[in-house]
C-alpha positions in Angstrom: -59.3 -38.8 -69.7 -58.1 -41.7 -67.3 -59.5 -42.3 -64.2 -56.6 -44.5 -62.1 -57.9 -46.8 -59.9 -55.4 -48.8 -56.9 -57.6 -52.4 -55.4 -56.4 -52.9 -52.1 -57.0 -56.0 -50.5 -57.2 -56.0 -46.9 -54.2 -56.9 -44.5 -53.9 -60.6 -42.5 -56.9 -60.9 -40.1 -56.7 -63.7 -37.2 -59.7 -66.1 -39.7 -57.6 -65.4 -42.2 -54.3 -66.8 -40.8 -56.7 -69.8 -39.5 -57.8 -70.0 -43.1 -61.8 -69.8 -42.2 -64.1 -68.6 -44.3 -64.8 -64.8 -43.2 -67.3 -62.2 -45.4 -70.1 -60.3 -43.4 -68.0 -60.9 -39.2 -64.7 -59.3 -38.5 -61.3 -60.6 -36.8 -59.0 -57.9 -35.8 -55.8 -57.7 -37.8 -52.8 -60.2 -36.5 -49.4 -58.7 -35.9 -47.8 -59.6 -39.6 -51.3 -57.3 -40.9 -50.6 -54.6 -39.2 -47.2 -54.7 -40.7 -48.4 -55.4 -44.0 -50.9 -52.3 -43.7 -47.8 -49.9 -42.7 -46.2 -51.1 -45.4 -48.9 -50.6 -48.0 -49.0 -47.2 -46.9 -45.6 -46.8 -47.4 -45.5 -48.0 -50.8 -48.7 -46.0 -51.7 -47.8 -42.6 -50.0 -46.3 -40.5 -53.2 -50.1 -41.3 -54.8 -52.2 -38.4 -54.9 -55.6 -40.1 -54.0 -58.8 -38.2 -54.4 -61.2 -40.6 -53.1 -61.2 -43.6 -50.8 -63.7 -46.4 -51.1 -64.0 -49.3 -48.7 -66.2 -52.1 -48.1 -68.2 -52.6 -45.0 -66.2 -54.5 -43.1 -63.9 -53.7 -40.6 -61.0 -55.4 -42.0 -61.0 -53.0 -44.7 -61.6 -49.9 -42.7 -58.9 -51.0 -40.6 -56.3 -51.7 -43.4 -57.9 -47.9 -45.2 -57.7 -45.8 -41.9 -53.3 -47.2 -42.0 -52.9 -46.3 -45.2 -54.6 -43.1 -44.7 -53.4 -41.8 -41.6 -50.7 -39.4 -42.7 -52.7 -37.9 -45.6 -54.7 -34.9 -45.0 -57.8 -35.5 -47.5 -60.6 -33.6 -47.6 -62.7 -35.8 -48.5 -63.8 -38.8 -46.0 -63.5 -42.7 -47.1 -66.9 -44.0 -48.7 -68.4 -47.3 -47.1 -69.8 -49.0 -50.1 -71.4 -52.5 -49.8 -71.0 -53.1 -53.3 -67.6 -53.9 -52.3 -68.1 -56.7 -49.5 -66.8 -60.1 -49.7 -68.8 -63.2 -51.1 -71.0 -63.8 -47.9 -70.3 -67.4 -47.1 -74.2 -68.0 -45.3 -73.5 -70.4 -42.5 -70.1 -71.5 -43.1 -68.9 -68.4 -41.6 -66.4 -68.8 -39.4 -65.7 -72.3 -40.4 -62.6 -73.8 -42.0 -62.8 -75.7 -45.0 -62.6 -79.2 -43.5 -65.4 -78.0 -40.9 -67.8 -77.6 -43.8 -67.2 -80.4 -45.7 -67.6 -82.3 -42.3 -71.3 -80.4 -41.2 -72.2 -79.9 -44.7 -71.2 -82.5 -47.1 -74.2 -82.4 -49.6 -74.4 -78.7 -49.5 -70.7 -78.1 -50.4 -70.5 -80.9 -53.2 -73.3 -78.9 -54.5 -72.0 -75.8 -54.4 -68.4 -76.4 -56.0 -70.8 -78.5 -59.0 -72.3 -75.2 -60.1 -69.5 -72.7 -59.7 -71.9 -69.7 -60.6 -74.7 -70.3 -59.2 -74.0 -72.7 -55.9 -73.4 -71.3 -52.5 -73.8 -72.0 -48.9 -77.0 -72.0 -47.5 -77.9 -68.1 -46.1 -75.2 -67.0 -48.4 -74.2 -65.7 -52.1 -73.4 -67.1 -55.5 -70.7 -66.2 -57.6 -73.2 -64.4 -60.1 -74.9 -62.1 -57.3 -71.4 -61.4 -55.9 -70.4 -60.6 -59.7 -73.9 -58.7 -60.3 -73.3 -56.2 -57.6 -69.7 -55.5 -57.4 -70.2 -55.2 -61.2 -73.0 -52.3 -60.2 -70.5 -50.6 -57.9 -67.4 -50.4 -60.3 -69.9 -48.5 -62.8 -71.1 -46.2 -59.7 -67.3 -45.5 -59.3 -66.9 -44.4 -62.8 -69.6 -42.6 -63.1 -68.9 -40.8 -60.0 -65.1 -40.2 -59.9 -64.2 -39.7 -63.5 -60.9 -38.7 -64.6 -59.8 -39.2 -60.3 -57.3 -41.4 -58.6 -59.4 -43.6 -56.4 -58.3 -46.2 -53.8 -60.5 -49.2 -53.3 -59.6 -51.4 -50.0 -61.7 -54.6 -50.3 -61.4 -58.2 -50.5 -59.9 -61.0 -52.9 -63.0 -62.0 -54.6 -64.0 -58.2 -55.9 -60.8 -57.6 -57.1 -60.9 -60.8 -59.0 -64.1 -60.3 -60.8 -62.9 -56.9 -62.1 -60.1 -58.3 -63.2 -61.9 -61.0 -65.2 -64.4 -58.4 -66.7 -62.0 -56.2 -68.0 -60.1 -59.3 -69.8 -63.2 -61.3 -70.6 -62.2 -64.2 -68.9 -65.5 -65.8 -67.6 -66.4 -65.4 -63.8 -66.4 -69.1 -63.2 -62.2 -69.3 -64.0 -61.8 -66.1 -61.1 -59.9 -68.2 -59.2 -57.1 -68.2 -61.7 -56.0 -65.0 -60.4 -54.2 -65.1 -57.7 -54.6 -61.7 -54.8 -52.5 -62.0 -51.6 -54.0 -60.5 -48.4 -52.2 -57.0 -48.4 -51.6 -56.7 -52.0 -52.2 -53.7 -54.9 -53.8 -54.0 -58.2 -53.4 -50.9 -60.7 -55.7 -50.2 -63.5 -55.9 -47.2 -65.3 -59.2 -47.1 -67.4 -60.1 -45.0 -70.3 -63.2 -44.4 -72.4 -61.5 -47.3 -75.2 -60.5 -49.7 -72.3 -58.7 -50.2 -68.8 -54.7 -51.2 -68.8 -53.7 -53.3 -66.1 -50.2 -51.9 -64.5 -49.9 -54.2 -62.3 -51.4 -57.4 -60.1 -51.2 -58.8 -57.2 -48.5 -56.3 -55.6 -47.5 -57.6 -52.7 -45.2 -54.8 -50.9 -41.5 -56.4 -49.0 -42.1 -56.0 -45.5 
């Protein structure tokens, strides 16, 4: 039995084309997203998808209710915190030279310890790891044998990927997952194989 699994992550936000750090708060969707959501759509519309999963945020719900609006489903798309980008505590919202001008200690001492650093009010690598770890098991367990799209974030999909290689956590950021782009697993009872990473559909 093979339960087919496609890893969305969400289309360009306006913090994302600012490059700001952007978890738990929401900016809408530029122009060039909402074309890359369209697109995704059209690349993924001959999939017959059984079950949509998205994170909370609206990004993703944004990006899942495009790629979902000429499908007639019975089923409505599960919100599923499990999913949700690495919170970032109070550098929300804030660029990367922003923090390392407020926060200087605090981000020297989070990029020392790569698992277990992170920004005050905010998540480590291993929590992040720890739970979406929990909710790829809860998908397994609950859709066995389905074809399941999951629209989430760049960090998540990263993290699955390193478990199912056994590349430790701490090198995730060797993989590389474009806003708007498809990963394709298809796992088994033996193993997953990975069709494909890091699609990025031609606008």
């Amino acid at each position: 039995m093979r339960t087919s699994i496609w890893l969305v992550r969400h289309a360009q936000t306006v913090a994302n084309r600012e490059q700001r750090y952007q978890s738990h708060t929401d900016t809408p969707l530029t122009d060039y997203g909402q074309r890359q959501s369209a697109t995704l759509a059209h690349r993924l519309r001959r999939i017959p998808l059984q079950q949509v999963v998205v994170s909370p945020a609206a990004r993703t719900r944004t990006t899942a209710a495009a790629l979902l609006a000429d499908r007639s489903l019975l089923v409505q798309p599960i919100v599923a915190p499990a999913w949700a980008e690495t919170h970032h505590g109070r550098w929300e919202g804030l660029t990367y030279r922003e923090v390392l001008a407020r926060f200087p200690n605090e981000a020297r001492e989070r990029f020392a310890d790569t698992l277990h650093g992170r920004a005050q009010g905010g998540e480590s690598l291993a929590e992040v790891a720890a739970r979406v770890a929990a909710g790829w098991r809860d998908l397994l367990h609950q859709f066995p044998g389905g074809r399941i799209l999951v629209v989430t974030h760049a960090t998540p999909i990263k993290l699955i990927l390193c478990a199912l290689t056994g590349m430790p956590i701490s090198q995730h950021w060797q993989w590389r997952i474009d806003l708007g782009s498809i990963t394709a697993l298809d796992v088994y009872a033996s193993g997953a194989i990975i069709r494909t990473v890091n699609e990025v559909p031609r606008l």
